[in-house]
C-alpha positions in Angstrom: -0.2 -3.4 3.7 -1.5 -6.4 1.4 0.5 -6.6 -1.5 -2.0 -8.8 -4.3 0.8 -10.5 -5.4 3.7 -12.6 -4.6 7.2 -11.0 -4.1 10.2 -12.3 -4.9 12.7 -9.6 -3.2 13.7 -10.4 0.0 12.1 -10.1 3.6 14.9 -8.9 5.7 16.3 -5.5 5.3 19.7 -6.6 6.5 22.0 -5.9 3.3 25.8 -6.4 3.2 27.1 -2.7 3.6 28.9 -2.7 0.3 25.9 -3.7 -2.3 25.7 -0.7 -4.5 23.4 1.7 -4.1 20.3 3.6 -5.7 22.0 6.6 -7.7 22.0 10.1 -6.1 20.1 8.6 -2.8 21.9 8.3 0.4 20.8 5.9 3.4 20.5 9.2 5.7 18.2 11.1 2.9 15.1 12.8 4.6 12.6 11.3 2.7 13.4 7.9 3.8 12.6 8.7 7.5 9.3 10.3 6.4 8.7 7.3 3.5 9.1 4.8 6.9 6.6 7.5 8.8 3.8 6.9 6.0 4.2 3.7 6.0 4.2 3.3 9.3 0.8 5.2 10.0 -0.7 3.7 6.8 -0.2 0.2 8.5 -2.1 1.2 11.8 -4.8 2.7 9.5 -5.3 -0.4 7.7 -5.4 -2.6 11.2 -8.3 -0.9 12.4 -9.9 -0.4 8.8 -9.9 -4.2 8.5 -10.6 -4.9 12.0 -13.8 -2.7 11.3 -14.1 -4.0 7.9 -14.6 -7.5 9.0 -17.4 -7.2 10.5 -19.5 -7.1 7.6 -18.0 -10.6 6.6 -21.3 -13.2 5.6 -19.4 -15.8 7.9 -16.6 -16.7 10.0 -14.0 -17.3 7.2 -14.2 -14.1 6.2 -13.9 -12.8 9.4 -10.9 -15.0 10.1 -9.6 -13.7 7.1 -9.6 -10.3 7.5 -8.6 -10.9 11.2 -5.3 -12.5 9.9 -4.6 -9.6 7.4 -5.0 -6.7 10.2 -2.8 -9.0 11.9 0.0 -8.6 9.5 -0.4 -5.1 9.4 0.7 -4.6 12.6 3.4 -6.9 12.4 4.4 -4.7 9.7 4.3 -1.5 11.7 6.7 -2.7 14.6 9.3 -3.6 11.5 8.6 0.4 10.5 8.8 1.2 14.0 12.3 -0.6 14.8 13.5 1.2 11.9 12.6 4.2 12.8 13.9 3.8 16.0 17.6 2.9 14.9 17.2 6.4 12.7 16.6 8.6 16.1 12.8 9.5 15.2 9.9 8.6 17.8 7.9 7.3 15.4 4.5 8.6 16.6 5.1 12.1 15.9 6.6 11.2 13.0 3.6 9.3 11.5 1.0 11.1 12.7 1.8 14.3 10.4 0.7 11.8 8.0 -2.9 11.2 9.7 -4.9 13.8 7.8 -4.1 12.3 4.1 -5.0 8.8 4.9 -7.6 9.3 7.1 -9.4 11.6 4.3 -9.1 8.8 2.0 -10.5 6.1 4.5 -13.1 8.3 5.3 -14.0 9.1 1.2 -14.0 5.0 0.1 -15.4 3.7 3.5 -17.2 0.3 1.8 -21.0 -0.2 2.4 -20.9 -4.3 1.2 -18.8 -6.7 1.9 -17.9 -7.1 -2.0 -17.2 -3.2 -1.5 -15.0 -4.1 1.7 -13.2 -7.2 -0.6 -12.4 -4.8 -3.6 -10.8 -1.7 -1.2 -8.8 -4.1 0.6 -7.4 -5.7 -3.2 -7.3 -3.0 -5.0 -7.1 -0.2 -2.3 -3.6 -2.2 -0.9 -2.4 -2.8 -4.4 -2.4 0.6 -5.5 -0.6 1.8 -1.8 2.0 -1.2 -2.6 2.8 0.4 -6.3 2.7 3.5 -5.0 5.6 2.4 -2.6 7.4 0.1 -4.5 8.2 2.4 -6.7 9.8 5.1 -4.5 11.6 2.1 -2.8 13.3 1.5 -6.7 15.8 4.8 -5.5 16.3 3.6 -2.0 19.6 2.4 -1.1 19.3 -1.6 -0.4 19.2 -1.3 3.2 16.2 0.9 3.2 14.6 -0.9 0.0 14.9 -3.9 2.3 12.6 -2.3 4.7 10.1 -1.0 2.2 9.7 -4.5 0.6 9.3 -6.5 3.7 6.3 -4.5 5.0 5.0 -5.1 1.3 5.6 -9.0 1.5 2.8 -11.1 0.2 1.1 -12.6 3.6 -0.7 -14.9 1.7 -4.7 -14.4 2.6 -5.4 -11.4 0.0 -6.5 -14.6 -3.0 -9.4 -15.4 -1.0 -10.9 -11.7 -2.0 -9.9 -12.9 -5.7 -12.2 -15.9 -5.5 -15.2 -14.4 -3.6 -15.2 -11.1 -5.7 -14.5 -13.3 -9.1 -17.3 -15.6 -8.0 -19.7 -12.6 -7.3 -19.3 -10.9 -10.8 -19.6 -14.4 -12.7 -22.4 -14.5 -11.3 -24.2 -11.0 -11.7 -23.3 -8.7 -14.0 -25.2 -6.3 -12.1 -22.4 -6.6 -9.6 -19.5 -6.5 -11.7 -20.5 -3.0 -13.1 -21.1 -2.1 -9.7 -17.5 -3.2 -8.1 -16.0 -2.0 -11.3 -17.0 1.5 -10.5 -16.1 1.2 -7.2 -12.7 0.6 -8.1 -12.1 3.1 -10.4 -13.3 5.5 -7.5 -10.5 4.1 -5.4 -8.2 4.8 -8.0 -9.4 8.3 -8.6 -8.8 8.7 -4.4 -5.6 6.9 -4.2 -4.2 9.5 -6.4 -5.8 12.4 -4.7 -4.7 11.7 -2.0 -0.9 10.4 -3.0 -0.9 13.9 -4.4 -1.3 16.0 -1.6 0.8 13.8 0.1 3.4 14.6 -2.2 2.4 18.3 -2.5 3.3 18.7 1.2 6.6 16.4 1.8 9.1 17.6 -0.9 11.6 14.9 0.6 9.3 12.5 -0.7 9.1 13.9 -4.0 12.2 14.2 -4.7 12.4 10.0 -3.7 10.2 9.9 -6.4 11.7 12.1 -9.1 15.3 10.0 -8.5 14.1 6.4 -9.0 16.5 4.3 -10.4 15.1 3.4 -13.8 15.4 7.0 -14.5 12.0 8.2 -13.6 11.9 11.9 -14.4 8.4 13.7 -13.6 5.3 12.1 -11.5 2.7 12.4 -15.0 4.4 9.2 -15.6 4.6 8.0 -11.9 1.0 8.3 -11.6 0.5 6.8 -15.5 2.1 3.8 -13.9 0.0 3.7 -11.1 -3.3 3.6 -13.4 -1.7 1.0 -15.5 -0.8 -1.7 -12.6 -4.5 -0.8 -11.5 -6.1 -1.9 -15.2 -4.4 -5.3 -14.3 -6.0 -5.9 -11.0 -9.4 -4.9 -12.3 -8.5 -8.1 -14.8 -7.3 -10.0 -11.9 -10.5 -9.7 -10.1 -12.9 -10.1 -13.2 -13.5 -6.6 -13.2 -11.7 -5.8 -16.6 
């Protein structure tokens, strides 16, 4: 997962045992195990999306770059996986009841540009990050930690910025274009985060106790939309 902008929390989940904790959310609550399974399949999804992806780069920096990103995913995953692990869960099964959700969403926002490619793997991994980070606001810190250091800025997602912010500069054709293309990944993302939710009640209820007293998922999913409008600015898409 490419998160499109810095963080400042942490990259080890190692937390002194008496930090306080997330209100009304233990360390051994359900939904952790199956917010580490999503996670964990929505990394491997993303290695081979931008292992495919790549190779509709112009040139070899691209290339490189989206090389390094899948890269990190998969870093990612075996942090997911150890964690899992240390829980008692083999983390295949686990994940993989997770398959049909991400795959449907991969499948409806496949890119056919590279600019296309770009804006899914900006916008697309910001809106997953949000998505996250938000749940991980009720985790205790130890799994918080986790959440957040699978998150961690790698530092290649700015090159997108420039290309895609050089490309609509230039061609208002395409800036109309890759601004409808977002807002379809948006619409998806939600979809899709939806039935997600619709089938994992563990998860929901993650959701429902976040600790800055979240209290129904109309305004989980408002917040979603409103991070989004700031990465369509970001990328000169606003």
């Amino acid at each position: 997962m490419i998160s499109p902008t810095p963080q400042t929390s942490p990259t080890q989940p190692v937390t002194p045992a008496d930090e306080p904790q997330a209100p009304g959310v233990s360390v051994d609550h359900p939904g952790v195990t199956e917010l580490f399974a999503l996670l964990a399949y929505g990394e491997v999804a993303a290695f081979y999306r931008l292992t495919e992806e790549a190779k509709m780069a112009p040139n070899l920096a691209g290339r490189i770059n989206m090389a390094s990103m899948a890269a990190a995913e998969m870093r990612h995953y075996e942090v997911l996986h150890e964690a899992l692990t240390a829980r008692g869960v083999d983390t295949v099964p686990a994940m993989t009841r997770y398959a049909p959700a991400l795959e449907n969403y991969h499948r409806l926002t496949t890119p056919s540009t590279w600019l296309e490619a770009l804006v899914k793997t900006y916008i697309g991994d910001a809106l997953a990050a949000d998505f996250y980070l938000q749940i991980a606001d009720a985790l205790p810190a130890e799994a918080s930690g986790v959440v957040r250091s699978v998150l961690a800025e790698t530092g290649h997602s700015q090159f997108v910025v420039g290309e895609v912010r050089a490309a609509v500069t230039a061609s208002d054709r395409q800036r109309h274009r890759l601004a409808l293309w977002s807002r379809r990944l948006l619409g998806e993302a939600i979809t899709q985060a939806q039935f997600v939710l619709a089938d994992h009640d563990e998860l929901v209820d993650l959701v429902i106790s976040s600790s800055d007293g979240l209290a129904q998922l109309s305004e989980f999913f408002d917040r979603l939309q409103r991070t989004h409008a700031s990465r369509m600015q970001e990328l000169g898409l606003g």
